[in-house]
DSSP file (Angstrom, degrees, kcal/mol; ACC not computed):
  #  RESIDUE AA STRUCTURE BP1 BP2  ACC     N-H-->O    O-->H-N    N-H-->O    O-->H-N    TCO  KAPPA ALPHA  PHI   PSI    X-CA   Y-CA   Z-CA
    1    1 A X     >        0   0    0      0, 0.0     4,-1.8     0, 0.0   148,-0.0   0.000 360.0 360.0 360.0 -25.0  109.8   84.6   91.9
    2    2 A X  H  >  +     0   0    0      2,-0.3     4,-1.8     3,-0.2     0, 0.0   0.631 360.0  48.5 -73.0 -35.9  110.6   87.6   94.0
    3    3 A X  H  4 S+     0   0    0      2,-0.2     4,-0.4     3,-0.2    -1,-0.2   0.702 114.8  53.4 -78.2 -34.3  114.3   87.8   92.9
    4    4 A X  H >> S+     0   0    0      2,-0.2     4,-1.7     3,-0.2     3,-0.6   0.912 114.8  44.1 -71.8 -55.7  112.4   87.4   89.0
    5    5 A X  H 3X S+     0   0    0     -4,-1.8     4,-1.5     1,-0.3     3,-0.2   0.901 112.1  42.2 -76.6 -58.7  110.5   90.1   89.9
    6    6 A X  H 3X S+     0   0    0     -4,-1.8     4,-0.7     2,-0.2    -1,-0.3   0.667 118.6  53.1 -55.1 -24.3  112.8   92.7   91.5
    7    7 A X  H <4 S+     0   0    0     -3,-0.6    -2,-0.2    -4,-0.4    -1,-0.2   0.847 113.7  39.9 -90.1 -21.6  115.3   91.8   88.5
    8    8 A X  H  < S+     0   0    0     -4,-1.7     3,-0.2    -3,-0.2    -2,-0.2   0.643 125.0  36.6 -80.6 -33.6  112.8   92.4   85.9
    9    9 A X  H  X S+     0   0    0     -4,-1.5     4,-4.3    -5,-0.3    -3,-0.1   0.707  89.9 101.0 -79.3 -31.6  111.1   95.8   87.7
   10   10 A X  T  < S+     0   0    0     -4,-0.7     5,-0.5     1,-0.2    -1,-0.1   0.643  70.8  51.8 -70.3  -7.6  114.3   97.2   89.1
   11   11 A X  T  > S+     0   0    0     -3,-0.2     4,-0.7     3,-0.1    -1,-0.2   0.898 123.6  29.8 -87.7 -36.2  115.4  100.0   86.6
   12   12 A X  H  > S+     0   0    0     -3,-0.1     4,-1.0     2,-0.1     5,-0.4   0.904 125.8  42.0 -86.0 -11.6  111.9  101.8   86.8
   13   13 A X  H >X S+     0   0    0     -4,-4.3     3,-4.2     2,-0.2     4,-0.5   0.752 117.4  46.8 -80.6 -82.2  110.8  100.9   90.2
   14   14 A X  H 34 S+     0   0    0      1,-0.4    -3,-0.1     2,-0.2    -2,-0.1   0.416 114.5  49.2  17.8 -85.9  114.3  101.5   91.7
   15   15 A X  H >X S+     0   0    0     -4,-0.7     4,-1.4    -5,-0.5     3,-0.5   0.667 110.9  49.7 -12.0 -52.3  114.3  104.8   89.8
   16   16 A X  H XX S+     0   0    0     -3,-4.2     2,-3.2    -4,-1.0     4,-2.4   0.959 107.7  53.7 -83.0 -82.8  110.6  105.9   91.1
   17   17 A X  H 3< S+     0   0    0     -4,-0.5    -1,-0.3    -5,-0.4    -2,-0.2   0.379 108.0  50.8 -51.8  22.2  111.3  105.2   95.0
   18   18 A X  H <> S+     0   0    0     -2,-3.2     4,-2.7    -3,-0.5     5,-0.3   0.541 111.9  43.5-104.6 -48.2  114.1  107.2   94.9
   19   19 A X  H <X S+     0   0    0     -4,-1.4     4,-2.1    -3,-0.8    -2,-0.2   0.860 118.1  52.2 -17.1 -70.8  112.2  110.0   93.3
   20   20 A X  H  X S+     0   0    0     -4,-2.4     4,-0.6     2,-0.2    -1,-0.2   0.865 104.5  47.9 -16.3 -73.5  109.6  109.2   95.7
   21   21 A X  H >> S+     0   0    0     -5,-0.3     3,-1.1     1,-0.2     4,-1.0   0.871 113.0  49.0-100.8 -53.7  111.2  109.3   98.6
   22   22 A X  H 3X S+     0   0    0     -4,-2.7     4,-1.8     1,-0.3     5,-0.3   0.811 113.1  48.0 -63.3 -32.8  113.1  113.0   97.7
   23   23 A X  H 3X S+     0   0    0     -4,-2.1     4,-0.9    -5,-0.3    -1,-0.3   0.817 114.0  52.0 -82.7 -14.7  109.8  114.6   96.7
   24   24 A X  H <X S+     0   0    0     -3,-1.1     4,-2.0    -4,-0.6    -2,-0.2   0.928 114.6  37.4 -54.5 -67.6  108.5  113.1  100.0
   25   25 A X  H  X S+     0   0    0     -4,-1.0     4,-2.1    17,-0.3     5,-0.2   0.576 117.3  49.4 -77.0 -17.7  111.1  114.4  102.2
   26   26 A X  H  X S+     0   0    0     -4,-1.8     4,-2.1    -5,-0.2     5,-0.4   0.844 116.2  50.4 -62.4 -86.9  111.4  118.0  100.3
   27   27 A X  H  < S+     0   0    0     -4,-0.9     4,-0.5    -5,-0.3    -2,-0.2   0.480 114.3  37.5   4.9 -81.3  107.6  117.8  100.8
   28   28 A X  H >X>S+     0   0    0     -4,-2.0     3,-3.2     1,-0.2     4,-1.5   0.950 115.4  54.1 -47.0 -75.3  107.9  116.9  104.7
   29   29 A X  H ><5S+     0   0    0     -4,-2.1     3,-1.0     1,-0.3    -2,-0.3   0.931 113.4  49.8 -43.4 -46.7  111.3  119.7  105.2
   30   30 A X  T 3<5S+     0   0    0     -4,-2.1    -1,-0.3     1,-0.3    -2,-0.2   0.726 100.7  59.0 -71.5  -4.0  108.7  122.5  103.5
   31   31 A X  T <45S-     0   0    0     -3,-3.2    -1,-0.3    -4,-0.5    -2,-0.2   0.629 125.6-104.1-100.4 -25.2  105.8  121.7  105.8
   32   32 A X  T <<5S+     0   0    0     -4,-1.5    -3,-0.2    -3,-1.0    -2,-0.1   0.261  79.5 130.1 127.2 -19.1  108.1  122.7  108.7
   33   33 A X      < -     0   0    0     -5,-1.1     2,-0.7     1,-0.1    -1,-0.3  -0.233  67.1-111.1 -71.7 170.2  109.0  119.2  110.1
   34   34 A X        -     0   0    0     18,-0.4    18,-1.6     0, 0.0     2,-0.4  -0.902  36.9-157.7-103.1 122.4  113.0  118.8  110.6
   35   35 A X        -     0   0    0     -2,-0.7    16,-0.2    16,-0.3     8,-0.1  -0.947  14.8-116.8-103.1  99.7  114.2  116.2  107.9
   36   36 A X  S    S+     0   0    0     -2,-0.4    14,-0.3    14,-0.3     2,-0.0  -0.081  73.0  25.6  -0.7 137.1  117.8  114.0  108.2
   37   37 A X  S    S-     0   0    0     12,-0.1     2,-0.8     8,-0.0     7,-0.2  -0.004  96.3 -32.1 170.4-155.7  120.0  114.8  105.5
   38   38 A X  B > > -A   43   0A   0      5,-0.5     3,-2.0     1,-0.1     5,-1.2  -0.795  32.7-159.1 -94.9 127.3  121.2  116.9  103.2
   39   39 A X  G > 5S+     0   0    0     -2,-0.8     3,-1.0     1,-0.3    -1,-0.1   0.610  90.9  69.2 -77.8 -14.0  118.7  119.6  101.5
   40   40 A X  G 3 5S+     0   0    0      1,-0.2    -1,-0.3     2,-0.1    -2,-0.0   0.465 111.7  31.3 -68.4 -20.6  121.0  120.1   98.5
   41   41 A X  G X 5S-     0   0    0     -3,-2.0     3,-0.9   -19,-0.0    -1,-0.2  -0.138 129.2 -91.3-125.3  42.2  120.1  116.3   97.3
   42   42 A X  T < 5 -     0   0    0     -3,-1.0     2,-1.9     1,-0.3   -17,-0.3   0.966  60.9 -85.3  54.9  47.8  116.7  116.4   98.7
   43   43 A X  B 3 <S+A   38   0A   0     -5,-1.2    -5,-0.5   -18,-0.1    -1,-0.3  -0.132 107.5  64.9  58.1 -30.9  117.7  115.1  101.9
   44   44 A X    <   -     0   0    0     -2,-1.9     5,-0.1    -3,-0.9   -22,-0.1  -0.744  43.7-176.8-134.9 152.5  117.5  111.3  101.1
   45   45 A X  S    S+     0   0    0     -2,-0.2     2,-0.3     3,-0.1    -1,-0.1  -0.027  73.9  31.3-133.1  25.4  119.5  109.0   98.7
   46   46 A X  S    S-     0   0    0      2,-0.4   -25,-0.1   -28,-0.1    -2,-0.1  -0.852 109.0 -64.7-147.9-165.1  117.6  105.7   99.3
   47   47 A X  S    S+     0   0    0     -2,-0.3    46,-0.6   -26,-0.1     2,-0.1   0.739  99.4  90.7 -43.4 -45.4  114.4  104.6  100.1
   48   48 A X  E     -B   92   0B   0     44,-0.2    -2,-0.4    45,-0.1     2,-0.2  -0.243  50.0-163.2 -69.7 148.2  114.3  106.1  103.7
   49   49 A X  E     -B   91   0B   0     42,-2.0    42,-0.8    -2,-0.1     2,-0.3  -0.622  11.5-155.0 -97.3 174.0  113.1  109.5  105.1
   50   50 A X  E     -B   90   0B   0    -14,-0.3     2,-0.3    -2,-0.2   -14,-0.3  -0.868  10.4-177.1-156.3 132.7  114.1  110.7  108.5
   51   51 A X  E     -B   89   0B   0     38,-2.3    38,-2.3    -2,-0.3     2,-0.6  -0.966  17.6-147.2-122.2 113.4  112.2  113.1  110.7
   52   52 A X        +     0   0    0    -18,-1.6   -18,-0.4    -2,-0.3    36,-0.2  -0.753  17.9 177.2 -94.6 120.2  113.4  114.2  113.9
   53   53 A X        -     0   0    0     -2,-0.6     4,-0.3     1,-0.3    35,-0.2  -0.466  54.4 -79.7-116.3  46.9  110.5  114.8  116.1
   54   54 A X  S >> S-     0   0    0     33,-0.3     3,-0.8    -2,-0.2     4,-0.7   0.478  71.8 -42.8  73.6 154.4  112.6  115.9  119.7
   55   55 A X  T 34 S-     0   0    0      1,-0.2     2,-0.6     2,-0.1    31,-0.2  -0.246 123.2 -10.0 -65.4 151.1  114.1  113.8  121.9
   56   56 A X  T >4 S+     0   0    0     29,-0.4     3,-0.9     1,-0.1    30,-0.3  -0.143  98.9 114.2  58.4 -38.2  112.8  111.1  123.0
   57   57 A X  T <>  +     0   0    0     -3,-0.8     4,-2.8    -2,-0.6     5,-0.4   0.609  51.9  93.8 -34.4 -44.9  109.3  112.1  121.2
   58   58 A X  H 3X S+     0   0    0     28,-1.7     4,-2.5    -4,-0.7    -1,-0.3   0.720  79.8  49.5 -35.9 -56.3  109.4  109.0  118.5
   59   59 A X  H X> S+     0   0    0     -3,-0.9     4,-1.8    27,-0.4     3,-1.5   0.949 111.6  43.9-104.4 -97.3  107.6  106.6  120.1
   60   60 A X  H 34 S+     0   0    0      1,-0.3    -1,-0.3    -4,-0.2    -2,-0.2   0.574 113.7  49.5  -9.1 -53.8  104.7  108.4  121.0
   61   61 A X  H >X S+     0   0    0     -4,-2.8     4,-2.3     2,-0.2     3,-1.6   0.912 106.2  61.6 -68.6 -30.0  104.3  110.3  117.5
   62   62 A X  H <X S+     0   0    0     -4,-2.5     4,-6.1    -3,-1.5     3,-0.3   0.999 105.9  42.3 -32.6 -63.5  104.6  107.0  115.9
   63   63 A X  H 3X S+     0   0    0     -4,-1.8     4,-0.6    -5,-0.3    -1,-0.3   0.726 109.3  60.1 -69.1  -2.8  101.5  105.8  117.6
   64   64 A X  H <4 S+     0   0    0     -3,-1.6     3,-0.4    -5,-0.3     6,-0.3   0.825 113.0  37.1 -84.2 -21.8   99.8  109.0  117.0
   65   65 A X  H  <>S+     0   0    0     -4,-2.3     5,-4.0     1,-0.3     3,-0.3   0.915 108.8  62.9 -87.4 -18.1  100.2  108.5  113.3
   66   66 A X  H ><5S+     0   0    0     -4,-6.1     3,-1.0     1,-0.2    -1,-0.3   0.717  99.2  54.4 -53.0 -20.3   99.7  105.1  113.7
   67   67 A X  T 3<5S+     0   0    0     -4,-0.6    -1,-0.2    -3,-0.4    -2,-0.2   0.354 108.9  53.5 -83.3   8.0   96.0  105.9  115.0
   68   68 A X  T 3 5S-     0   0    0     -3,-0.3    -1,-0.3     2,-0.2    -2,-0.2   0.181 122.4-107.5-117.7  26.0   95.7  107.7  112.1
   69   69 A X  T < 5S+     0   0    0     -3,-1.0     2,-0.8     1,-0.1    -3,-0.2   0.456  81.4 123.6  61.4  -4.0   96.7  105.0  109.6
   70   70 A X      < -     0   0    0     -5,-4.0     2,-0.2    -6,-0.3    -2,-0.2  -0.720  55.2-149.1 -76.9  93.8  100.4  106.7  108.7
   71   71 A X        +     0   0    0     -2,-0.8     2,-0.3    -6,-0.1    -8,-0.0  -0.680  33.4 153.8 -59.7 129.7  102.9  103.2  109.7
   72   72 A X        -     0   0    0     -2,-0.2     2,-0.2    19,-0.1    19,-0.2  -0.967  40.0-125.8-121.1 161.8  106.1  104.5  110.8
   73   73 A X        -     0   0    0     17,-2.2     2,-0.4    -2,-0.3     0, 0.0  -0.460  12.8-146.5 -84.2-170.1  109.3  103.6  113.1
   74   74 A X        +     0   0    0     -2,-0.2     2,-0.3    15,-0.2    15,-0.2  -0.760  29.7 172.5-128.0 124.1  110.7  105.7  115.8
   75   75 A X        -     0   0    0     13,-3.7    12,-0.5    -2,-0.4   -17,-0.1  -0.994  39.5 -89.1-144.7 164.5  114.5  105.3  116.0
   76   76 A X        -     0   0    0     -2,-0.3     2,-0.2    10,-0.2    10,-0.2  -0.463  43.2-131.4 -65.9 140.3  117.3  106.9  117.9
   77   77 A X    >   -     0   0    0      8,-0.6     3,-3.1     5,-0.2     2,-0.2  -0.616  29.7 -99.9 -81.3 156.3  118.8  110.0  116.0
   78   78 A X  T 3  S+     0   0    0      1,-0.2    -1,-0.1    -2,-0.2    -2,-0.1   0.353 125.5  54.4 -58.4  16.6  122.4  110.3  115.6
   79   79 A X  T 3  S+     0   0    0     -2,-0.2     2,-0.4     0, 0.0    -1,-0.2   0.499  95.3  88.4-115.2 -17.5  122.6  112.5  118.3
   80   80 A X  S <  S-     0   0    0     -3,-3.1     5,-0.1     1,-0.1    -4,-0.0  -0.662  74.0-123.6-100.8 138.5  120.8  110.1  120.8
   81   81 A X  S    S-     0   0    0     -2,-0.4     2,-0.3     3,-0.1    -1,-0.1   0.635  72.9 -56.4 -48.2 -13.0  122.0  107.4  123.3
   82   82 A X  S >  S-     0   0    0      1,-0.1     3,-3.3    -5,-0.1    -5,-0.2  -0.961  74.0 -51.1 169.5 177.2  120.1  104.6  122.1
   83   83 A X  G >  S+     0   0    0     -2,-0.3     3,-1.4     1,-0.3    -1,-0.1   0.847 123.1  70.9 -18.9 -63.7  116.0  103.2  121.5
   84   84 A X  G 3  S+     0   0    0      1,-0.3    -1,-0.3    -3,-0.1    -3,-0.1   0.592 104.3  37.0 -77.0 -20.3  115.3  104.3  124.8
   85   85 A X  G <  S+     0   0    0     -3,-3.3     2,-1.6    -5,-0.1    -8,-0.6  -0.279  76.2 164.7-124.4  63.9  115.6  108.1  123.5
   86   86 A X    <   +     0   0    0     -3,-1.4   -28,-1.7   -30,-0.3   -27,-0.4  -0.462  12.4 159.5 -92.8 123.5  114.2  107.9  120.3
   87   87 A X        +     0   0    0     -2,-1.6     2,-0.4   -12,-0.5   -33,-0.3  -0.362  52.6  75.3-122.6  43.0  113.4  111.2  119.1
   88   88 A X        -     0   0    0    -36,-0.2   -13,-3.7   -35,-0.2     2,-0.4  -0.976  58.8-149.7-160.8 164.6  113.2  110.5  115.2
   89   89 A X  E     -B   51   0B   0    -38,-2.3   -38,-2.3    -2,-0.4     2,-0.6  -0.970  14.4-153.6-122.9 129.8  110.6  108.7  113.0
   90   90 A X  E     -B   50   0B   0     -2,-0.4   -17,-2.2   -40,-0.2     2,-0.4  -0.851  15.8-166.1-114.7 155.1  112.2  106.8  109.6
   91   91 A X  E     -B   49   0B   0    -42,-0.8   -42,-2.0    -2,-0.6     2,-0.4  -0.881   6.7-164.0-121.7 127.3  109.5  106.5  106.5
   92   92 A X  E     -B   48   0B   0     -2,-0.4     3,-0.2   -44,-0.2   -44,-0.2  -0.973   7.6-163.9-128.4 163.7  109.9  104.5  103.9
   93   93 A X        +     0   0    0    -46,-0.6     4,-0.4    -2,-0.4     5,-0.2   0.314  64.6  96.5-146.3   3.9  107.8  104.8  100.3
   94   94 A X  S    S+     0   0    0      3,-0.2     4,-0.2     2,-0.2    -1,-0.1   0.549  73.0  51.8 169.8 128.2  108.4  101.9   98.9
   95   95 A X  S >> S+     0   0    0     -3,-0.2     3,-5.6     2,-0.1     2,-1.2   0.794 115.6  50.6 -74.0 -98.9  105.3   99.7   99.8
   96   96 A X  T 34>S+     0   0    0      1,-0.3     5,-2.3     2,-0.2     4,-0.2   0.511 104.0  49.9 -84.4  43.5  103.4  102.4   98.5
   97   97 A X  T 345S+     0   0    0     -2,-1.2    -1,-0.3    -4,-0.4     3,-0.3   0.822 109.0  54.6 -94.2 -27.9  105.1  103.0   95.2
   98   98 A X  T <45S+     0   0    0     -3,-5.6    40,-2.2     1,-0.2    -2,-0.2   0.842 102.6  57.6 -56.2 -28.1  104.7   99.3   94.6
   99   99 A X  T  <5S-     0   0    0     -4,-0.7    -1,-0.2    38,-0.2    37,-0.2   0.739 130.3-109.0 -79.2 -26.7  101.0  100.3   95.4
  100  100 A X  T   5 +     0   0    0     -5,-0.3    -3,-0.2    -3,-0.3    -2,-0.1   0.510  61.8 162.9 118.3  13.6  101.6  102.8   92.2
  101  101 A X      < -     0   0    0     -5,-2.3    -1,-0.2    -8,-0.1     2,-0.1  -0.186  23.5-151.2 -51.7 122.9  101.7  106.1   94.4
  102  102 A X     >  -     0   0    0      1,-0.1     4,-1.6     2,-0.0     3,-0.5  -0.447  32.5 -80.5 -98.1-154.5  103.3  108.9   92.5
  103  103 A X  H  > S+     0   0    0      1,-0.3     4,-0.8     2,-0.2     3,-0.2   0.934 130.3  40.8 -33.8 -70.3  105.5  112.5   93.5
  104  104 A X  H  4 S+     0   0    0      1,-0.2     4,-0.5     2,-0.2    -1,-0.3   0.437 101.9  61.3 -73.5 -11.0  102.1  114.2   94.4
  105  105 A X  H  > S+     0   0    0     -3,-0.5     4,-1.6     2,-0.2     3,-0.4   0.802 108.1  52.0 -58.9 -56.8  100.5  111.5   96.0
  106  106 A X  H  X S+     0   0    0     -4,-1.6     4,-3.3     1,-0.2     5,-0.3   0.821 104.6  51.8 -31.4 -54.6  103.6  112.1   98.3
  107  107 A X  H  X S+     0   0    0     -4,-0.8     4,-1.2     2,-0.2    -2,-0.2   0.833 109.2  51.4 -75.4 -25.0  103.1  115.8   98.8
  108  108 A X  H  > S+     0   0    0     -4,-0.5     4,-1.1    -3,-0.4    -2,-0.2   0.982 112.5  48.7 -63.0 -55.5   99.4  114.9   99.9
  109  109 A X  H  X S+     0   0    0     -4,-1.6     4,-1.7     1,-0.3     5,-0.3   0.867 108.5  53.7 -30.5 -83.5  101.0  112.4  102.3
  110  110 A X  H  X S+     0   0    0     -4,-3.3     4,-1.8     2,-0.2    -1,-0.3   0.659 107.6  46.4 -19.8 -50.0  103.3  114.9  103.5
  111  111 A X  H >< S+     0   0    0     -4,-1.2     3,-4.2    -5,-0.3     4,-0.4   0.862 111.5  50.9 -59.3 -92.5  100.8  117.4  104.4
  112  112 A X  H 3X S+     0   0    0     -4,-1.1     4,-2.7     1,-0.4    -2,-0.2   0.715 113.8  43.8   6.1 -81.6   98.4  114.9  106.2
  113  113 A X  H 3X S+     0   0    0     -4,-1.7     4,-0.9     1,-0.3    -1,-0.4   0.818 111.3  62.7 -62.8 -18.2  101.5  113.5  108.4
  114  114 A X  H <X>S+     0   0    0     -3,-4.2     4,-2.5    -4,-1.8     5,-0.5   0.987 106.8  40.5 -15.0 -80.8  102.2  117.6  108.6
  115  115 A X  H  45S+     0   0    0     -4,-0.4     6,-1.5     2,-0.2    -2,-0.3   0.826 116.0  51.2 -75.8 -21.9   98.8  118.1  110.4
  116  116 A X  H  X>S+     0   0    0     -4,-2.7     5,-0.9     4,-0.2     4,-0.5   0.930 118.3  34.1 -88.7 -72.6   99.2  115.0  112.7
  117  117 A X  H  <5S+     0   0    0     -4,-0.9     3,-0.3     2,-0.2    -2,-0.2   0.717 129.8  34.7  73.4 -92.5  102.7  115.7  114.0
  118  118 A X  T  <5S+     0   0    0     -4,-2.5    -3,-0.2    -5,-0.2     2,-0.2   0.997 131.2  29.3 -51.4 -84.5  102.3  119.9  114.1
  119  119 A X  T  4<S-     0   0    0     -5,-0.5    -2,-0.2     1,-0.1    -1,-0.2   0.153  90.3-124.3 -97.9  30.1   98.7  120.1  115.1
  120  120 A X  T  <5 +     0   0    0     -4,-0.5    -4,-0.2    -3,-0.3     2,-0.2   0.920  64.2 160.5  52.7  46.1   97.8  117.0  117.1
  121  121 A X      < -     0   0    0     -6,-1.5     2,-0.5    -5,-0.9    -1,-0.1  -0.568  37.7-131.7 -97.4 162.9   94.9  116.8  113.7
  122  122 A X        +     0   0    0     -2,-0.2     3,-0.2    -3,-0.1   -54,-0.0  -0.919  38.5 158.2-130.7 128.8   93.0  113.5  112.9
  123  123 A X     >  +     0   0    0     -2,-0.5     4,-0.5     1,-0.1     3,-0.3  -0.219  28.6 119.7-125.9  37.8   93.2  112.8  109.5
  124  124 A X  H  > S+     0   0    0      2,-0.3     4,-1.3     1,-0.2    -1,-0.1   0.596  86.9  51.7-106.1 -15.9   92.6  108.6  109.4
  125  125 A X  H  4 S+     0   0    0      1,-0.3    -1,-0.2     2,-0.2    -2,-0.1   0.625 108.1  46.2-112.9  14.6   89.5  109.4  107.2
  126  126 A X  H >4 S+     0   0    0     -3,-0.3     3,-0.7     2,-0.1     4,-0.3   0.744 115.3  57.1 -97.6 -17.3   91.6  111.7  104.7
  127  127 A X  H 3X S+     0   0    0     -4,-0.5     4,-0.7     1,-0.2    -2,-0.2   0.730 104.0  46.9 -47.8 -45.1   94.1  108.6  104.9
  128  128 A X  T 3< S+     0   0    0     -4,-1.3    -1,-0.2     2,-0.2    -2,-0.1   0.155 108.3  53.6-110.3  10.1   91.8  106.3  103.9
  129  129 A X  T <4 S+     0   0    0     -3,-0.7     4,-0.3     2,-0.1    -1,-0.2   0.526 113.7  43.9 -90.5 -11.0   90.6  108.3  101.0
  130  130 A X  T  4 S+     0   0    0     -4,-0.3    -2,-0.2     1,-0.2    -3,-0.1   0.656 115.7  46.0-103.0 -21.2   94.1  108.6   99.7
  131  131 A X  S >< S+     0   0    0     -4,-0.7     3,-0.7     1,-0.2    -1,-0.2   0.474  99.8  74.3 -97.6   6.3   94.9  104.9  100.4
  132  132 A X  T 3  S+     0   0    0      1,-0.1    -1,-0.2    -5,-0.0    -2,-0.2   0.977  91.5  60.2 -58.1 -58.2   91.5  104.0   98.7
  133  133 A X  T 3  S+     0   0    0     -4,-0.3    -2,-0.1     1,-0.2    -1,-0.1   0.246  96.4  52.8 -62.7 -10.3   93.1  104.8   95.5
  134  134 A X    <   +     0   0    0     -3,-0.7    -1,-0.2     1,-0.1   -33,-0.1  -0.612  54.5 135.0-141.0  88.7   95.9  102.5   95.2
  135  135 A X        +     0   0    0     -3,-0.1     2,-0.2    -2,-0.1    -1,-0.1   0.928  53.4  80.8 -81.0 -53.4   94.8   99.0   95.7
  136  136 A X  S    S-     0   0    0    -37,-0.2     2,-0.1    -3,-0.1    -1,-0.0  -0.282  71.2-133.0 -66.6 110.4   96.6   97.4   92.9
  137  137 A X        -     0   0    0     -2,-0.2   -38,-0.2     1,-0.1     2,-0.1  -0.599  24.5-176.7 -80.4 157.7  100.4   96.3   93.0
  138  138 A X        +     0   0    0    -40,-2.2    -1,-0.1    -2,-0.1   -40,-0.1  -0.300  53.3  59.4-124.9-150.7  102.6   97.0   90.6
  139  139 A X  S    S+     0   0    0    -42,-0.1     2,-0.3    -2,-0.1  -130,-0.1   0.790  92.5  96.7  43.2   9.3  105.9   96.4   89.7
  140  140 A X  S    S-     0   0    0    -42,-0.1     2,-0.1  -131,-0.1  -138,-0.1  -0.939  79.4-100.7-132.9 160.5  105.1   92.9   89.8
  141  141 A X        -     0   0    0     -2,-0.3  -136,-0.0     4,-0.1     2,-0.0  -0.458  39.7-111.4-101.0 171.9  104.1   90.3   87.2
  142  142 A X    >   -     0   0    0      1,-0.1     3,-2.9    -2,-0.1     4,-0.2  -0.460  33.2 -92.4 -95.0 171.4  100.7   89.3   86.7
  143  143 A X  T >  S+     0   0    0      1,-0.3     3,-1.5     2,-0.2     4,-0.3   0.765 124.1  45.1 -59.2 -32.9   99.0   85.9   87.4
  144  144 A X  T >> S+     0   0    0      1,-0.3     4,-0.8     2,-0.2     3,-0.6   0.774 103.4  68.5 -88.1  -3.3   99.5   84.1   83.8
  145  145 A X  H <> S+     0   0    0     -3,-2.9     4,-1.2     1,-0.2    -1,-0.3   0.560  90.1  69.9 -64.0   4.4  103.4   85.5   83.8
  146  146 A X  H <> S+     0   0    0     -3,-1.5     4,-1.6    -4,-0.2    -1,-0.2   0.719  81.4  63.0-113.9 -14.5  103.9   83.1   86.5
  147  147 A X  H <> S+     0   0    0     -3,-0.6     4,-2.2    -4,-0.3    -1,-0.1   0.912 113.7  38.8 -69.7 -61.4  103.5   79.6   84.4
  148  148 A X  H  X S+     0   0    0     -4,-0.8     4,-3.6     1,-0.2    -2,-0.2   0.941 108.9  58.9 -14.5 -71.4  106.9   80.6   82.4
  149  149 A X  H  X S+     0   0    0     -4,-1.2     4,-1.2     1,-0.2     5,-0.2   0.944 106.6  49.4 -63.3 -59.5  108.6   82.0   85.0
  150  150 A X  H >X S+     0   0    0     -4,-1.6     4,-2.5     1,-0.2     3,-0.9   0.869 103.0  56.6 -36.0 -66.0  108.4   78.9   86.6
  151  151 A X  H 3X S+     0   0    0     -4,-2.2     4,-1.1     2,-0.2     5,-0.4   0.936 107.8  56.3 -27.5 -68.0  109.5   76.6   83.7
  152  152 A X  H 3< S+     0   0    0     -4,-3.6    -1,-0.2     1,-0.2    -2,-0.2   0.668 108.4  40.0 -24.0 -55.7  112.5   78.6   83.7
  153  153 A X  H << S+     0   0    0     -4,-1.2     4,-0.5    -3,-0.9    -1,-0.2   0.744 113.2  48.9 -73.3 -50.7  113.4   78.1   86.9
  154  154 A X  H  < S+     0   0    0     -4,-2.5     3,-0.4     1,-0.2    -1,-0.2   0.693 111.5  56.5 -60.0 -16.9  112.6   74.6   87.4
  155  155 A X  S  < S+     0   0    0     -4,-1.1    -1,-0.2     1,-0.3    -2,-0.2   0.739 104.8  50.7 -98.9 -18.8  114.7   74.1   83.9
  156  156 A X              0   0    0     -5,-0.4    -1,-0.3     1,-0.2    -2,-0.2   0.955 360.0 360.0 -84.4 -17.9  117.6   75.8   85.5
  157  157 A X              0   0    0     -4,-0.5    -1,-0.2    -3,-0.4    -2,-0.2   0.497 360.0 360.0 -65.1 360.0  117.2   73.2   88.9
């Protein structure tokens, strides 16, 4: 059903998280943070962001943004020997574009993980006003597509 779903979704969702994910990372590069790639395609050509938050530094800011409700990684930058100096944080957008997030939803993000990052702020209960807002998946089909889709599938076994 998953394979049904992503093959059926994948020219607008596909389309949207890429979108996403550049207005994200513009977003993030304007706020001050230093952003992976190149700024001439809006840093990013897939799903991921990359923020390099100093060496070593990842692991810690993770867990600040985690206390704030932001999920991220920490990974080594291409400049660093390994895990053990991870000085970058990678983002991905999307869960919530499947959650229906648009462009500007992003730039709120952006800000938010801005003040946690830059100014040590806590913002968990502006987090949870913005993640109020998108309960509902998308991109996916709803309960009574799923008696078809089955048929189908068993007819192809």
């Amino acid at each position: 059903m998953a394979a049904y779903e992503m093959n059926h979704f994948k020219g607008e969702y596909q389309a949207k998280v890429i979108k996403n994910a550049k207005t994200f990372a513009k977003a993030l590069s304007d706020s001050g943070l230093d952003v992976a790639g190149d700024p001439e395609i809006d840093f990013t050509e897939t799903h991921q962001v990359v923020v390099d938050v100093g060496y070593s530094h990842g692991p810690e800011i993770a867990g600040r943004l985690e206390s704030n409700n932001i999920i991220c990684n920490y990974q080594a930058s291409t400049d660093e020997e390994g895990f053990t100096a991870s000085g970058a944080l990678r983002m991905g957008v999307s869960e919530m574009t499947r959650f229906g997030m648009e462009e500007d939803d992003f730039l709120s993000l952006a800000g938010l993980i801005h003040d946690v990052v830059i100014n040590h702020s806590n913002v968990i209960d502006k987090v949870r006003a913005l993640r109020k807002r998108f309960l509902d998946l998308r991109f996916c089909f709803k309960s009574d597509e799923y008696t078809d889709l089955h048929r189908k599938l068993h007819d192809l076994l």
